[in-house]
C-alpha positions as MATLAB code, in Angstrom:
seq = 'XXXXXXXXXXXXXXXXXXXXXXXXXXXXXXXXXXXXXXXXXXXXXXXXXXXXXXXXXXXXXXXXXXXXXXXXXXXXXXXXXX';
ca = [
      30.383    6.263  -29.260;
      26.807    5.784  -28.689;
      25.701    3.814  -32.216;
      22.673    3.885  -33.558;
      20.576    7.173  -32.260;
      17.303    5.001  -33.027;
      19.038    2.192  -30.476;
      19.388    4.287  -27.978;
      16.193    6.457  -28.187;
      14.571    2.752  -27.882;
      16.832    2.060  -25.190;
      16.347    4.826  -23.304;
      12.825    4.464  -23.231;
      12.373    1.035  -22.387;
      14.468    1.739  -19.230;
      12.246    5.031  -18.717;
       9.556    2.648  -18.489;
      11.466    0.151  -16.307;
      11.776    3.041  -13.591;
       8.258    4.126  -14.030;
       7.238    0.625  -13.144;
       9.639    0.124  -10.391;
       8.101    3.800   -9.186;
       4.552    2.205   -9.152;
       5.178   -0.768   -7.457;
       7.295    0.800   -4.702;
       4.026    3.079   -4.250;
       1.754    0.105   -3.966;
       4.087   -1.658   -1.361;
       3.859    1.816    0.531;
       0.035    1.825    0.629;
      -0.034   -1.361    1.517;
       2.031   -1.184    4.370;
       0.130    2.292    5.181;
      -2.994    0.109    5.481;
      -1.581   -2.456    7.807;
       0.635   -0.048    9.909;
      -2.667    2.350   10.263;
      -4.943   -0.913   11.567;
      -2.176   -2.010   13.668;
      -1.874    1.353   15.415;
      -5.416    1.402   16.024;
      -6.017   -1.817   17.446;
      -2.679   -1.248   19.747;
      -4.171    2.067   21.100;
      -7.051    0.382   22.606;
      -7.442   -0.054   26.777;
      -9.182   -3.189   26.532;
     -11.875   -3.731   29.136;
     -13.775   -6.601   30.335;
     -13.827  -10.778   29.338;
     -12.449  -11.798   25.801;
     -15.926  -11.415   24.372;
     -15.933   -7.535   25.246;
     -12.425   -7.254   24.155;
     -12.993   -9.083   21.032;
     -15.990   -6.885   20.367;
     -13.770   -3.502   21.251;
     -11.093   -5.168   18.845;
     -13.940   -5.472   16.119;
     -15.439   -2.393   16.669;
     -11.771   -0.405   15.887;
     -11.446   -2.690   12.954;
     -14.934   -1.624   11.369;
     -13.433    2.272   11.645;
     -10.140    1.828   10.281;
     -10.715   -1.227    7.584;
     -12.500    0.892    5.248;
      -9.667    3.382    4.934;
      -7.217    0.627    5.022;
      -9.450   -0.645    1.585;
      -9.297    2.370   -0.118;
      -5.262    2.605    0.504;
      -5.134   -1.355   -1.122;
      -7.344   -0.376   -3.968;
      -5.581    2.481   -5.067;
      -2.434    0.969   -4.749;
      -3.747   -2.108   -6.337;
      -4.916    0.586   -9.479;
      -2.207    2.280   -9.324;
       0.098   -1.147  -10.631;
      -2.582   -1.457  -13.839;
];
């Protein structure tokens, strides 16, 4: 029914490793998104005051918090697909 057990012991375990890739990847597209859904949040919760420079300097500020999180969540994902 099944043929040769070494042809399916092979086959089995090149789709094992098909899923395990697919498993990485959709964890690196999560980050990812994590990272840009996280900076987006922050820069929408801000009560901008002032001209555009003071805005754009608030804007800036919010990034400088949240960017280096958002870095980490891209490198790790980024390791995570080597």
């Amino acid at each position: 029914m099944f043929g040769d057990p070494d042809e399916l012991r092979q086959r089995l375990g090149e789709m094992a490793e098909q899923m395990q890739s697919s498993q990485k990847v959709a964890w690196a597209d999560n980050a990812i998104k994590l990272a840009v859904d996280i900076t987006v949040a922050a820069i929408a919760r801000l009560e901008l005051q002032g001209g555009s420079d003071q805005q754009a300097m608030q804007v800036r500020d919010a990034i400088r918090v949240v960017f280096p999180e958002a870095v980490t969540l891209v490198r790790e994902a980024r390791e995570g697909l080597s």
